[in-house]
C-alpha positions in Angstrom: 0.0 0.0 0.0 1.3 3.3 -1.1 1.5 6.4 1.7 -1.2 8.1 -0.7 -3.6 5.0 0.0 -3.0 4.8 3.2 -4.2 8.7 4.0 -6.9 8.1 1.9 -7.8 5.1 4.1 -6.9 7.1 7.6 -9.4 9.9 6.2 -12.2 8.0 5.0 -12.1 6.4 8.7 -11.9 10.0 10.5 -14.6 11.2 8.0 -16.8 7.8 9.2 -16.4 8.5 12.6 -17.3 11.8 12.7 -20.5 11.1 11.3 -21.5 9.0 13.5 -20.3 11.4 16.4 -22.7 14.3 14.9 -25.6 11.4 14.3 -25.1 11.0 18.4 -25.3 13.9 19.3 -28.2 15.0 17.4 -31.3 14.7 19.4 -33.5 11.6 18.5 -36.8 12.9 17.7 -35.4 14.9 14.4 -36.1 11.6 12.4 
């Protein structure tokens, strides 16, 4: 795996996880 691949793959993780951090903190009932 090239370094390129592996930011890409370090990134799309963060991204991932800071979706579902806003998607807990948003209050339930918005649905």
């Amino acid at each position: 795996m090239t370094a390129i691949e592996r930011n890409a793959v370090v990134g799309v993780s963060l991204a991932l996880d800071g979706l579902k951090d806003l998607g807990t903190q948003l209050p339930p009932d918005l649905d």
